[in-house]
C-alpha positions in Angstrom: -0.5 -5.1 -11.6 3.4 -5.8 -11.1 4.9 -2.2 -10.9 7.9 -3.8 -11.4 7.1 -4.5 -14.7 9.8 -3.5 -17.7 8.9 -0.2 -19.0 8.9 2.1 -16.3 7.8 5.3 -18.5 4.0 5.7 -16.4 5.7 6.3 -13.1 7.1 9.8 -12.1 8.9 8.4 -8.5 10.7 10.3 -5.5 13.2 8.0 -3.9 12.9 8.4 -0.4 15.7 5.7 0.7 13.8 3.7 3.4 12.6 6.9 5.5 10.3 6.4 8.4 7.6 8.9 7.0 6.9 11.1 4.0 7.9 14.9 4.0 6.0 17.6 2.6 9.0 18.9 0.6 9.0 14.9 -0.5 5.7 15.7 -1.7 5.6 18.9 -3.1 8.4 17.5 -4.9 6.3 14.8 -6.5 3.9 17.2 -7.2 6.3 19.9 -9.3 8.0 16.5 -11.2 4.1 15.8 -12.3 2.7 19.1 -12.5 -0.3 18.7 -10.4 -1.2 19.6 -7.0 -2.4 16.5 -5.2 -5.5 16.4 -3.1 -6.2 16.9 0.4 -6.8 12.8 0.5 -4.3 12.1 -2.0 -1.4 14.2 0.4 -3.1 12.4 3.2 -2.5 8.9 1.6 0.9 9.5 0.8 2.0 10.7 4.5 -0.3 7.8 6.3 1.7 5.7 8.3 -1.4 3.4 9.8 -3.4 0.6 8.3 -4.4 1.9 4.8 -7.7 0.2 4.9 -9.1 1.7 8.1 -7.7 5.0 6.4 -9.8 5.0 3.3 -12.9 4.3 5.2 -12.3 7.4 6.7 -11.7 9.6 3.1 -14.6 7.7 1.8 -17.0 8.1 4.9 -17.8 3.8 3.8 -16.4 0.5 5.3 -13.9 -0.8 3.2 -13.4 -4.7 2.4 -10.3 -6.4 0.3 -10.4 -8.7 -2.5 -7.8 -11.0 -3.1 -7.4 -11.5 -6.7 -4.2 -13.6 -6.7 -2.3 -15.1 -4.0 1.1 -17.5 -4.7 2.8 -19.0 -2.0 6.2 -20.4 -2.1 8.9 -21.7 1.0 9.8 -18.5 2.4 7.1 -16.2 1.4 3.5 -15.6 0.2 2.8 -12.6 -2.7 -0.5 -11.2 -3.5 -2.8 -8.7 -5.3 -5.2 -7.0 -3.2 -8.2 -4.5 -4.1 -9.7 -2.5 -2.0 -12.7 -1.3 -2.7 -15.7 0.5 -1.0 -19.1 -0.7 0.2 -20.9 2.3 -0.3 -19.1 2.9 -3.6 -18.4 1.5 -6.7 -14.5 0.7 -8.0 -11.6 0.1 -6.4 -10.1 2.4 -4.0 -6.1 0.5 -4.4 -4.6 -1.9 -6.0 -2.2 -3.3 -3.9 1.1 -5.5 -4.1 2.6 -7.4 -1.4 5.3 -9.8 -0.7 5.3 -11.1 3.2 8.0 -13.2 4.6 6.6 -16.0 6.2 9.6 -16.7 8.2 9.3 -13.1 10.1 5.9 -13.5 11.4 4.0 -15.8 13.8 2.2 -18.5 12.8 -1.3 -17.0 13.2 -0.6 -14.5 11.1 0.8 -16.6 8.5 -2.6 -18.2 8.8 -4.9 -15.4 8.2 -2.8 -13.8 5.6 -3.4 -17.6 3.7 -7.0 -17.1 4.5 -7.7 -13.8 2.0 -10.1 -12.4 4.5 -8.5 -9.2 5.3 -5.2 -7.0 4.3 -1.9 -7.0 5.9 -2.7 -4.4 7.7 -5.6 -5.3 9.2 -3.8 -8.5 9.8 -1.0 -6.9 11.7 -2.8 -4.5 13.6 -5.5 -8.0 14.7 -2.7 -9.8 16.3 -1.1 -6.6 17.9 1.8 -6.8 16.5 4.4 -3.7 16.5 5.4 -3.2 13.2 7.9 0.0 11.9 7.2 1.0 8.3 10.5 2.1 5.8 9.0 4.4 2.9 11.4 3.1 -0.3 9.6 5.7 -2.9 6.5 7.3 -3.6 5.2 8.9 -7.0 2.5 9.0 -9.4 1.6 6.5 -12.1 0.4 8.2 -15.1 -1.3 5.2 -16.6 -3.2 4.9 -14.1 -4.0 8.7 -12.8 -3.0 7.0 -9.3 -0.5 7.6 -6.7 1.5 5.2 -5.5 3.8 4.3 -2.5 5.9 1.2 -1.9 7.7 0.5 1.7 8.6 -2.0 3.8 6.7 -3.4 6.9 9.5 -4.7 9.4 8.4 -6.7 12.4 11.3 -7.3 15.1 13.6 -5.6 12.9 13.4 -7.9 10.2 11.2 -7.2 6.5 8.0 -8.8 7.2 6.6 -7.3 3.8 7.2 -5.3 1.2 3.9 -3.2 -0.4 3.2 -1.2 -2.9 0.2 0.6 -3.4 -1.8 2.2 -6.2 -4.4 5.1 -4.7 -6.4 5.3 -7.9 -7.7 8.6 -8.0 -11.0 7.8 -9.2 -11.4 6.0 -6.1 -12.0 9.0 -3.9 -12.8 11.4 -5.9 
């Protein structure tokens, strides 16, 4: 699920240089480069700037849960693969990267995030903890009808994590 994978071809991005939120030129941009005029939820996906999980459970009117489907942890850091999907629904909702930097966040958190209970977000916003978000790019990937958005958490002004996440558009349609 790497979206850093070689061929790049799928994705139709707007570079948004680390901004603290996303415009509406930004997306109306994105939506002229693909030709399509996003959804209500899809424009309200892109612009969120709170915990993605507790967001979707508000598009799809369900609670939401994450499945960890790979997690690899090494000195400094620990990168996973998320789904979220839906209980009142069937498929995923996103499919979610994430690289968090174990030497940026407490010790608790580090814990849960090994446990594979719950996503970052929820994780964050558990233990309180203040975190600024850094949009790097959004855009659409055409492979998988999905938009996408990758930024970075920061946590004491440091990168706690960086995420990227696929809102696959079967998911709430």
């Amino acid at each position: 699920m790497n979206l850093a994978s070689k061929s790049m071809k799928h994705l139709i991005t707007i570079d948004l240089n680390g901004s603290t939120y996303v415009t509406p030129d930004s997306i109306r941009t994105l939506e002229t480069k693909c030709g399509h005029v996003f959804s209500f939820q899809e424009k309200i996906f892109l612009a969120n700037l709170g915990t993605t999980q507790k967001l979707l459970e508000i598009l799809v009117n369900s609670q939401t849960y994450v499945r960890v489907t790979k997690q690899l942890e090494k000195a400094d850091f620990i990168k996973r693969n998320v789904e979220i999907l839906a209980k009142k629904k069937e498929g995923v909702l996103v499919l979610a990267t994430a690289k968090i930097y174990k030497n940026e966040l407490p010790q608790k958190v580090v814990e849960e995030v090994r446990s594979r209970n719950n996503g970052i977000g929820v994780i964050f916003s558990r233990h309180h903890l203040w975190i600024h978000r850094k949009i790097k790019r959004i855009g659409y990937d055409l492979n998988r009808s999905g938009l996408f958005r990758s930024y970075e958490l920061l946590y004491n002004k440091h990168i706690a994590a960086d995420i990227t996440e696929i809102l696959l558009k079967q998911g709430i349609s």
